[in-house]
C-alpha positions as CSV (number, residue, x, y, z in Angstrom):
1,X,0.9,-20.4,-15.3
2,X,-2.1,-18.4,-13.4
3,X,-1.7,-14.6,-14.6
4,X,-1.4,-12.9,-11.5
5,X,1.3,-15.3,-10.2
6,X,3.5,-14.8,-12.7
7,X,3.1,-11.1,-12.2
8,X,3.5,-11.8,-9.0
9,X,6.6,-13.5,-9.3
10,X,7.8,-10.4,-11.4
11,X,7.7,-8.1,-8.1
12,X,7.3,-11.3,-5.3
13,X,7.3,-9.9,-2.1
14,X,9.3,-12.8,-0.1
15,X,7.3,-13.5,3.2
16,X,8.4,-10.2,4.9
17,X,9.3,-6.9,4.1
18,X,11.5,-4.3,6.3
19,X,8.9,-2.3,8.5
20,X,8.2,0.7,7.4
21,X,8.1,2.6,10.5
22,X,8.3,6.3,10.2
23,X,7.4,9.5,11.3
24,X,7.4,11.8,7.9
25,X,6.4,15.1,7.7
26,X,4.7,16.4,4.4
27,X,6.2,20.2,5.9
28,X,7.2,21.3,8.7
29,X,3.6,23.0,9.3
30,X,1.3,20.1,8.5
31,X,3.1,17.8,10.6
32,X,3.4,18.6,14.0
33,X,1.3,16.9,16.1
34,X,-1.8,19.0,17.8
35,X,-4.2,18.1,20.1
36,X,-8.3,18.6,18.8
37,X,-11.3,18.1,21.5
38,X,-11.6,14.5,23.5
39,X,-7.6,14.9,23.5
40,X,-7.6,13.9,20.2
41,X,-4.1,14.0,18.2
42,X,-4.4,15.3,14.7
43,X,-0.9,15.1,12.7
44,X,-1.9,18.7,10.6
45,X,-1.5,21.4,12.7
46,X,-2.7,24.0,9.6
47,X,-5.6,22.2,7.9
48,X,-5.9,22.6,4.2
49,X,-8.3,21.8,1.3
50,X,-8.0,18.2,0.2
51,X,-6.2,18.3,-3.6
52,X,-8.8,17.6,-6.2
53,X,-8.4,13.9,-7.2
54,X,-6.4,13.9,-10.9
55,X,-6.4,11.9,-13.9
56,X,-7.8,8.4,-12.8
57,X,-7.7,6.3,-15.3
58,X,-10.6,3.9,-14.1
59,X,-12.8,3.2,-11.0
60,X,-13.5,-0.2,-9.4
61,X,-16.6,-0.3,-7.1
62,X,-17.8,2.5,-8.0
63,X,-18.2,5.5,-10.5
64,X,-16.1,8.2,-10.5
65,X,-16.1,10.4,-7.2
66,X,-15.3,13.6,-7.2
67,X,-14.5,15.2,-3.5
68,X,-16.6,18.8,-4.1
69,X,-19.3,16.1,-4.2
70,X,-18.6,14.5,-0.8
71,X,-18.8,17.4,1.3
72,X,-20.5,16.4,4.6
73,X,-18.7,13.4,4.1
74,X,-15.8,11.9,6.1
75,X,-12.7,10.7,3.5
76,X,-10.0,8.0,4.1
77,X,-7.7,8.4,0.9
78,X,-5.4,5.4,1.0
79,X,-2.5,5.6,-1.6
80,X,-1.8,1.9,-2.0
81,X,-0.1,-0.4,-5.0
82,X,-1.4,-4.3,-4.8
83,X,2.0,-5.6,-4.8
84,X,3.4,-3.6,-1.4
85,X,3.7,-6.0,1.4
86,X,3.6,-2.6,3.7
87,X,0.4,-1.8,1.9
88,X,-1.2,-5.1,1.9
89,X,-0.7,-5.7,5.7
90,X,-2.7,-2.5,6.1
91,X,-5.7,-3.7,4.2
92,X,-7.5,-5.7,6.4
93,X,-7.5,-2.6,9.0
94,X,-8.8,-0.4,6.3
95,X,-11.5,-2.8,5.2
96,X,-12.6,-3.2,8.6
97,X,-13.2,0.7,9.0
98,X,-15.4,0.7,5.9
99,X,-18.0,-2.1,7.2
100,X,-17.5,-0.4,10.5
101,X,-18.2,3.1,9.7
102,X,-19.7,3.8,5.7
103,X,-23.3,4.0,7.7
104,X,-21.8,7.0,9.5
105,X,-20.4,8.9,6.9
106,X,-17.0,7.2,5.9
107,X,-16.5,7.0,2.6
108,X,-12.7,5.5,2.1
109,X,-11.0,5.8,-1.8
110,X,-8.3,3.6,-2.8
111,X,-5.7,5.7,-4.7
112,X,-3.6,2.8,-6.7
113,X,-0.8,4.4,-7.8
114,X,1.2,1.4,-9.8
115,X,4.7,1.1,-8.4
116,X,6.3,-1.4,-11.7
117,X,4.4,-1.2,-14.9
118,X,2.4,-4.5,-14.5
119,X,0.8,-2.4,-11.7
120,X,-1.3,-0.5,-14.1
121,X,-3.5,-3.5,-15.7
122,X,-6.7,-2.8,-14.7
123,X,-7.6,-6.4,-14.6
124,X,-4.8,-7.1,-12.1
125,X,-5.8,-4.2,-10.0
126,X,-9.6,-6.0,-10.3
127,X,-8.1,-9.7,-9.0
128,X,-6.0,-8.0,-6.0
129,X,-9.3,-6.1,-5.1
130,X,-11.4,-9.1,-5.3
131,X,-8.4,-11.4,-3.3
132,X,-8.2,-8.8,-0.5
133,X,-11.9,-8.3,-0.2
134,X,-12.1,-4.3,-1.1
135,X,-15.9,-3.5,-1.2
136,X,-15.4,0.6,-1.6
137,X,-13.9,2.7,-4.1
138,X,-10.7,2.1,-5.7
139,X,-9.3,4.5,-8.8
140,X,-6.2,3.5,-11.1
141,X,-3.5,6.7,-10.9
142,X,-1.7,5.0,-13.5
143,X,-0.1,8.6,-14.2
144,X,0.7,10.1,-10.3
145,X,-1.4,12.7,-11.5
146,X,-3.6,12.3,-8.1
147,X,-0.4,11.2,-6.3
148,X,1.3,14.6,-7.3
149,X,-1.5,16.2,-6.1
150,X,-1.2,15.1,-3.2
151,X,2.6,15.4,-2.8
152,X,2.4,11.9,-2.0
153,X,5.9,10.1,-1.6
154,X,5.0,6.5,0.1
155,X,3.0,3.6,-0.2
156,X,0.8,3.7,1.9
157,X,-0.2,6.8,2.9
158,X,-3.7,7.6,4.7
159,X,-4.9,11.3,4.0
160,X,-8.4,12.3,6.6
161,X,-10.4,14.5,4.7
162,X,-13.1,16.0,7.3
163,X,-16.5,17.1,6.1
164,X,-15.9,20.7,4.8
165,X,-13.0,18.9,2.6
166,X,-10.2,19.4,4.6
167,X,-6.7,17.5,5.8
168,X,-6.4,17.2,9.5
169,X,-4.6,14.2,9.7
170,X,-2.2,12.1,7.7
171,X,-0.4,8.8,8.5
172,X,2.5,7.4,6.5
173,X,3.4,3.4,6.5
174,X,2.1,0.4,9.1
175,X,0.7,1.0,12.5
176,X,-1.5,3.4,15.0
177,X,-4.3,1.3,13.6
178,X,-6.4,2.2,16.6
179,X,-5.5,5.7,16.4
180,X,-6.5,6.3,13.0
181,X,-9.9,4.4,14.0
182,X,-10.4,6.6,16.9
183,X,-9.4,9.8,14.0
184,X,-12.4,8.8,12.1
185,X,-14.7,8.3,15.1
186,X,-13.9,11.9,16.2
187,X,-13.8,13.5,12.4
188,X,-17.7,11.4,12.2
189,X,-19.0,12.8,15.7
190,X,-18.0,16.5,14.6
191,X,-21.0,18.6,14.5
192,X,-23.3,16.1,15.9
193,X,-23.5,15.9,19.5
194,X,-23.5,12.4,21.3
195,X,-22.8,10.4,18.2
196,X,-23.0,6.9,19.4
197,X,-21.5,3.8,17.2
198,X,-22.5,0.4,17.4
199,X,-18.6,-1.1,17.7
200,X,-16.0,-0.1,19.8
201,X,-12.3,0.5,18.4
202,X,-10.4,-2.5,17.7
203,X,-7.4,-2.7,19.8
204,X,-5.4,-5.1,17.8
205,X,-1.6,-4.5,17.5
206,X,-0.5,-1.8,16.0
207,X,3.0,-3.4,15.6
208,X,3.6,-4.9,12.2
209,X,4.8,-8.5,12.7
210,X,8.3,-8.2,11.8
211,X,11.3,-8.8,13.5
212,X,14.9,-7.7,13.1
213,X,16.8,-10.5,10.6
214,X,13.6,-11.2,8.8
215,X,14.8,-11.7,4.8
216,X,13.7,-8.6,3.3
217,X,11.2,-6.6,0.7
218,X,12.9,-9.1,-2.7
219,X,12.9,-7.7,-6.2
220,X,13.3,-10.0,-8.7
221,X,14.0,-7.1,-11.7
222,X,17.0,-5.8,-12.7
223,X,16.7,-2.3,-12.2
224,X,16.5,-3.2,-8.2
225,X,18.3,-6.2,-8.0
226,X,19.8,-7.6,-4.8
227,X,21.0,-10.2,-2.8
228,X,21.3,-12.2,-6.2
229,X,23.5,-15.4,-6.4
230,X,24.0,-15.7,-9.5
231,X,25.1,-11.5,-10.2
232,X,28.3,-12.6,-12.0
233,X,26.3,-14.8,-14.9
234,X,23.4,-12.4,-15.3
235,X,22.3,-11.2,-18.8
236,X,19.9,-8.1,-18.8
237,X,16.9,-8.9,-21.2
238,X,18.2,-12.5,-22.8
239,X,17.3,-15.9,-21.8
240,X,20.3,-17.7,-20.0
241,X,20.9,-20.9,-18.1
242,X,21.6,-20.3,-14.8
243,X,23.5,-22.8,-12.8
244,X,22.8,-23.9,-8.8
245,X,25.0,-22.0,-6.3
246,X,27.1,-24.1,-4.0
247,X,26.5,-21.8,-1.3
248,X,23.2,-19.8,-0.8
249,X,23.3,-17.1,1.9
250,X,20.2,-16.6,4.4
251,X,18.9,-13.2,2.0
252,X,20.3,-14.6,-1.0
253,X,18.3,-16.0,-4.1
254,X,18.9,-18.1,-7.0
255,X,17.9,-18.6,-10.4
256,X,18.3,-22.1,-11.5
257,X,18.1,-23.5,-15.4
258,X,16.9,-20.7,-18.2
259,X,15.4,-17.5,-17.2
260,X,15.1,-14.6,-18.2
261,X,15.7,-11.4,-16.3
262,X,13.8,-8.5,-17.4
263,X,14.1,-4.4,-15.7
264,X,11.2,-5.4,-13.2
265,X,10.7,-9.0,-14.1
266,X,12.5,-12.6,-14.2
267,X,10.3,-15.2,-16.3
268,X,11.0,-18.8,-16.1
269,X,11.8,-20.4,-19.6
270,X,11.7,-23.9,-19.2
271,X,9.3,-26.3,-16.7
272,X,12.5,-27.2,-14.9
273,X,13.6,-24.0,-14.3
274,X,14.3,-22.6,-10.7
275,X,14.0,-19.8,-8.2
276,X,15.4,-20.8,-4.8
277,X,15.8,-18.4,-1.6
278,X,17.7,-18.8,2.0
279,X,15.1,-16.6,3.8
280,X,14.4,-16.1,7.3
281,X,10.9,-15.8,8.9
282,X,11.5,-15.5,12.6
């Protein structure tokens, strides 16, 4: 079986995920939301240096980047993990702002901070960076030593770094695609009077496409196990034959012939073996 679907299928993100639609605050300072120039809204009302980038295990796309160095820069750092629906719904937006804007100053780091252990291969991370079509920077924060820095707390998280190395602006989750755009626009035209660009802002929607019912975010590990049809026969680390469930609630999943179910993982044992899923899409 192809590597990176059976890790995959160790963490499968089933179709959807719940939205992760939220408005977080970091403190109660750096959060409320201020108005800059060209009634632009910046989330950090105090700016504040941007946290040194920690103990990164390895960079893809580049060699290592250290912010002190990209003053007179603007920096996107995007906390992401390759297996986050929430994160790889984003990724299209944020590759789009790279082509769009690295000849005016953007430089955009990818933070992947693993969330299950298979996370920090760094010939995964390589495959999901060449699948989604990430051309800048990405760093394995195998540790959370960057993460910690940061006082990071979700995947993904988008920390704007203007060119004297401060926050102004943070955005947690999906969405405000446009407004983040036109953050980086206004953090690129500081200090330069009438900055033109070539593109205008993309005015896609900023609404992730999910809808209320949709089968959730699906674990297939142990340690986060849910909606699991078989919960009364499982066995934590051996290889057991499951049987078929009579009656498979929409949510619900089943394991079907031997498996075996590891803390973040469930591996198939046999050719014949079986995962099956109710789910709903719309």
């Amino acid at each position: 079986m192809n590597k990176f679907l059976t890790i995959s299928l160790i963490a499968v993100v089933i179709l959807v995920s719940l939205t992760i639609i939220l408005s977080l605050k970091k403190n109660q300072d750096n959060q409320i939301i201020t108005k800059a120039g060209n009634d632009m809204k910046l989330s950090v009302k105090n700016p504040y240096k941007a946290p040194a980038l920690k103990g990164l295990k390895a960079w893809i796309n580049s060699e290592a980047l250290n912010l002190e160095d990209l003053k007179g820069k603007v920096v996107l750092i995007d906390f992401w993990t390759y297996s986050c629906i929430n994160c790889i719904r984003t990724l299209p937006h944020v590759t789009k702002w790279h082509e769009k804007y690295k000849d005016d100053g953007l430089v955009i780091i990818g933070i992947h901070t693993p969330e299950f252990a298979f996370e920090k291969n760094l010939a995964n991370v390589k495959q999901a960076v060449e699948e989604y079509n990430i051309n800048y920077p990405v760093a394995l924060d195998n540790d959370y030593e960057t993460w910690r820095s940061y006082d990071n707390r979700y995947w993904p998280a988008h920390y704007f770094i203007d060119k004297n190395g401060q926050v102004r602006h943070t955005h947690f989750g999906e969405g405000s695609y446009s407004e983040s755009e036109e953050i980086i626009r206004y953090l690129l035209s500081e200090g330069r009077e009438n900055m033109d660009f070539e593109t205008e802002v993309s005015k896609e929607s900023d609404l992730p496409p999910v809808r209320q019912g949709q089968t959730p975010e699906t674990y297939l590990g142990y340690s986060r196990i849910q909606y699991f049809a078989n919960l009364l026969e499982i066995r934590h680390g051996k290889t057991f034959d499951y049987t078929l469930a009579s009656n498979l609630k929409k949510h619900y999943w089943n394991l079907v012939g031997p498996w075996q179910v590891g803390t973040e993982n469930s591996v198939s044992q046999s050719d014949n073996s079986q995962l099956r899923l109710r789910f709903a899409a719309k």
